[in-house]
C-alpha positions, 0 to 999 in steps of 0.5 A: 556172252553168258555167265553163271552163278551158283547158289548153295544152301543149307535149311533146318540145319538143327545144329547138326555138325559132327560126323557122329551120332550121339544117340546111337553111339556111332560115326556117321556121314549121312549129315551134319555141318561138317558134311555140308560144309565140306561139299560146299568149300569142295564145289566153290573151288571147283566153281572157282576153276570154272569162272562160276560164281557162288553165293552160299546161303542158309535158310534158318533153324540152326541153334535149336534141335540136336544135343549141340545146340542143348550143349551150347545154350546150357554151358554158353562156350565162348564161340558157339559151334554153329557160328564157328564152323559157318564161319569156316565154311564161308557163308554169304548170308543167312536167315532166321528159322523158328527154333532161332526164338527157342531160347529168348532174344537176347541168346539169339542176338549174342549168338548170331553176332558171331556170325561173320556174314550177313543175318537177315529177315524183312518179317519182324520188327521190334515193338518199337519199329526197328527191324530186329535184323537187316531186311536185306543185304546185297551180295556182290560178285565180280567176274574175272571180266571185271564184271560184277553180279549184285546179288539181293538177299531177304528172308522171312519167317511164319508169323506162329512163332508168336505163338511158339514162343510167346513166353520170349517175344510177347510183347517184344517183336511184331511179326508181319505176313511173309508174303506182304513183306518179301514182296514189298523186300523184292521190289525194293532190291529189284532196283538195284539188285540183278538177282533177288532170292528169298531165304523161305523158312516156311514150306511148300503146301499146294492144298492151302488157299491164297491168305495171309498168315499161313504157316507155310506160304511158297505157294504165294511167294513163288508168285512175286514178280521180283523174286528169281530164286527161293530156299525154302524150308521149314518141312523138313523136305525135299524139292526138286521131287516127286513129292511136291507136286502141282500144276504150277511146277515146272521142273524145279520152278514153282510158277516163274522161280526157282526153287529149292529144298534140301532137307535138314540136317545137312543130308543135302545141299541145294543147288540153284544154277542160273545163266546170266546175260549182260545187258545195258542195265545189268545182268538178266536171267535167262534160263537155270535150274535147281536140284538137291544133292544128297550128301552121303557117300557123295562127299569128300570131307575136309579134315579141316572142318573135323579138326575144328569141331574137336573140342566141341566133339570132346566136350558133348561126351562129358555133358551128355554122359551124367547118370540119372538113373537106371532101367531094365528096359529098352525103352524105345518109340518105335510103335508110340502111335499105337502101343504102349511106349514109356519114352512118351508116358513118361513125360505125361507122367513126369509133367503130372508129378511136378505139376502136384508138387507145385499145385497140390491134388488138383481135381479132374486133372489129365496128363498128355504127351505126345510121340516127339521121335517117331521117324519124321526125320528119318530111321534113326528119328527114334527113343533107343534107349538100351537097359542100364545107366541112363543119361542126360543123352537120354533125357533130351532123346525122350524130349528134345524142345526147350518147351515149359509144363503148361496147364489149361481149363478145358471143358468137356466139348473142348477136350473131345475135339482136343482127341479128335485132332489127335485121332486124325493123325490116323488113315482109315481102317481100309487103308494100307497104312494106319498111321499117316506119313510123318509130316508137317504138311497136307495129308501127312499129320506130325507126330508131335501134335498126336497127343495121347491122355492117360487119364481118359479111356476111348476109343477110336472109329477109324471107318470115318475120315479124319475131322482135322488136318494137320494144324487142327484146322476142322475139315470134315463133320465126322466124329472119330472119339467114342465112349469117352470116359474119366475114372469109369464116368462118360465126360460130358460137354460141361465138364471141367478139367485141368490139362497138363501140356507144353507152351508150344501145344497151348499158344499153337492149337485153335480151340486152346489159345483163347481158353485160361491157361498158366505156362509154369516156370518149369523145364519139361525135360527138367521134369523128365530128368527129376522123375528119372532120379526119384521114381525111375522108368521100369513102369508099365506103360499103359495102352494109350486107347483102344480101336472100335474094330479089332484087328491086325494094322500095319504102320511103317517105323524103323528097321531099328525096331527088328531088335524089340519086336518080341516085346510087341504083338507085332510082326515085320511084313516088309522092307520099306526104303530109307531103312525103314520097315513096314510091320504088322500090329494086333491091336486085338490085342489091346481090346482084349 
């Protein structure tokens, strides 16, 4: 006789619930908590009906990234929005992502101990050597033989948020390396567990090396004996697909495990099915398989779950909807990588303003920022922002972390490799596009670490490869940065120069982590909103560099975009999937 069992799951949920978009202005029911959830209680009773168990889990980030989660760690409502509706939907157990650390210890402790489930994680420890969460928990699952399942579930998290967060947990936490731990975690429930999954908020690179400390480490944790199934995350992408490939993977197993990712936001559901045979010490997987189900039009939703975000749903409206000032532009970042955009300068701007405030005319002093919104979590992932009232809602769209103003001393060397990493955000001059993907992983570059520096004038060679990767580790000799200059002078290596940047930016890079750097006790988005309300956005946005061959470049951004292209020199070329577009930019242009 065989058995089954399913497990649910959810990743980089970024408090996405409502079946609305804030941003746009519009209903929705393409993610969202409340989408998820409704999917979630739909297959349980229907796996109920099947004598299938389930165990439902999530795989970290849920209180930081979306104006639920600003709303509630500004206005601390009694019961969080997360916590309620996880509640509702009838989770097992959890995990801690990244962004949990976003707003300090002590919100994160009072918040998940709301949750009515198990929270987990095997990877941090305090100072003092207490686990700062359970390692583990046990999930039992019995039958309608009679028959129960234990269920093993542990969860780890990359050791950078040390880095990310440093102004919360310095000298708080000890974070060790995932797959050391989760190893040691799975052996462990292997005693006297049938089943063990990890909760993975780390993501799948096939490209990175067997080490200790990466960032993202499935490569490494799907090879651990104990382990049956993982949920990883963390990349904001899916698997089982064509995307994540190597020739470890089989299907939907990576090595001997199976394995899922689903997305964020709630637009998918992961879906592990395992086939259990019962045997004198237990049960023994014999065979299952993994997919991700996208939810849109594929989902019935439960009125239940909308009655309970209502006042949450009513209470966003009044928090997001203060006037701070006025434009007579749309401002957007459709094209931020490539031309000028005030949703990004503005936040250089507005870091310099309050940076000379509290410190005065600081000499050889750069403002940077870096496009935040540029389509790495889909065609909507964008500043749209229409002429007229501006609003809190439009604050957080221009910058949406909980990062501090940072400033740090770099010497001319270190500034042009800074550029350099920037600059490798791009492809060649011969290939199709010029702009690499939007992702977090190899060969894709985030927009959010392409910072641009406003003070500088240079130029970019794109007929030689990039000379870093995504996370600013160096990997070819080449050399994209060209007549650098600060006020009309070439920066030459012994240079000295004050850069204006975030925390994240300045714990996370390589060549900056070890230099003297302040970390200002000053909100960035609170600087964005200040300068909204003294000097307001209808400036004109600078050409933030120039290419060293004129030309004609094609990139991909939002179908959104067709509505501001007549501002631009560009030109729509083609249909993409996913509502995205590919269009055609003159950066002549700009050299002109």
């Amino acid at each position: 006789m065989t058995y089954q069992l399913t497990i649910l799951s959810t990743t980089d949920m970024h408090a996405h619930l409502s079946l609305y978009d804030y941003f746009l202005g519009t209903e929705q029911e393409t993610n969202g908590l409340i989408l998820a959830g409704s999917k979630i209680k739909a297959l349980v009773e229907e796996n109920q009906q099947k004598e299938t168990q389930t165990v439902v889990l999530d795989n970290g980030d849920i209180l930081q990234g979306n104006l639920i989660a600003d709303y509630a760690a500004d206005k601390r409502p009694e019961r969080h929005p997360v916590m309620q509706m996880m509640n509702a939907v009838g989770y097992d157990a959890m995990t801690l992502g990244n962004h949990e650390f976003n707003y300090g210890l002590d919100y994160l402790k009072s918040t998940l101990a709301q949750a009515e489930f198990p929270v987990v994680n095997c990877n941090i420890r305090t100072v003092e050597g207490d686990y700062l969460f359970n390692p583990y928990t046990v999930i039992e699952k019995t039958f309608s033989d009679g028959e129960t399942i234990r269920v093993g579930v542990t969860g780890v998290v990359p050791e950078q948020i040390l880095m990310w967060d440093d102004k919360w947990l310095h000298g708080k936490v000890v974070v060790q390396d995932m797959y050391q731990t989760a190893k040691a975690c799975a052996a462990e429930l292997k005693k006297h567990c049938d089943v063990v999954v990890c909760l993975c908020h780390t993501g799948f690179d096939a490209s990175l090396p067997d080490e200790d400390g990466l960032e993202n480490q499935v490569h490494r944790i799907s090879t651990i004996d104990d382990i049956d199934a993982i949920i990883f995350g963390h990349t904001h992408q899916l698997f089982p697909s064509d995307t994540l490939t190597a020739d470890y993977i089989d299907g939907s197993r990576i090595h001997h495990v199976y394995a899922v990712q689903p997305a964020s936001f709630g637009s998918h559901l992961g879906r592990i099915e395992l086939t259990l045979k019962k045997t004198e010490n237990g049960f023994e997987v014999e065979s299952g398989h993994s997919e991700v189900i996208e939810l849109k039009n594929n989902t019935v939703i439960d009125p239940a779950l909308v009655e309970l975000n209502e006042t949450t749903h009513q209470a966003i409206f009044d928090y997001i909807n203060e006037e701070i000032g006025q434009t007579e532009h749309y401002i957007d970042s459709f094209f931020s990588q490539l031309a000028p955009s005030r949703a990004v300068e503005i936040v250089a701007r507005s870091g310099r303003r309050a940076y000379e405030k509290l410190r005065g005319d600081i000499p050889n002093l750069i403002s940077t920022s870096a496009p935040l919104k540029a389509g790495r979590d889909g065609a909507s992932d964008y500043v749209m922002i229409s002429p007229g009232s501006l609003t809190i809602k439009d604050a957080i769209s221009i910058y949406r972390f909980p990062n501090k103003l940072a400033a740090v001393k770099v010497t001319g060397k270190v500034l042009k490799e800074w550029l350099e990493w920037s600059a490798s955000a791009f492809n060649c001059y011969s290939d199709e596009l010029i702009v690499k993907d939007n992702q977090s992983i190899a060969p894709g570059f985030p927009s959010y670490n392409m910072d641009i520096f406003y003070e500088l004038d240079y130029q970019i060679d794109l007929s030689v490869p990039a000379r870093y990767n995504h996370a600013a580790v160096q990997v070819t000799d080449s050399v994209r940065i060209q007549g650098l200059t600060f006020e009309g002078r070439a920066v030459e290596p012994d240079d000295e120069f004050t850069v204006l940047t975030n925390d994240y930016r300045l714990n996370f890079t390589p060549f900056l982590k070890s230099l003297e750097g302040e970390v200002l006790d000053v909100d960035v988005r609170e600087t964005v909103i200040e300068y909204i309300k003294e000097e307001g956005c209808d400036f004109k946005a600078a050409w933030p560099f120039r290419f060293t061959e004129d030309g004609t470049y094609r990139m991909k951004t939002s179908r959104h975009a067709e509505d501001v292209l007549l501002g631009y020199p560009a030109r729509k070329v083609a249909d993409a999937a996913d509502d995205f577009i590919i269009v055609e930019l003159n950066m002549k242009e700009r050299n002109e």
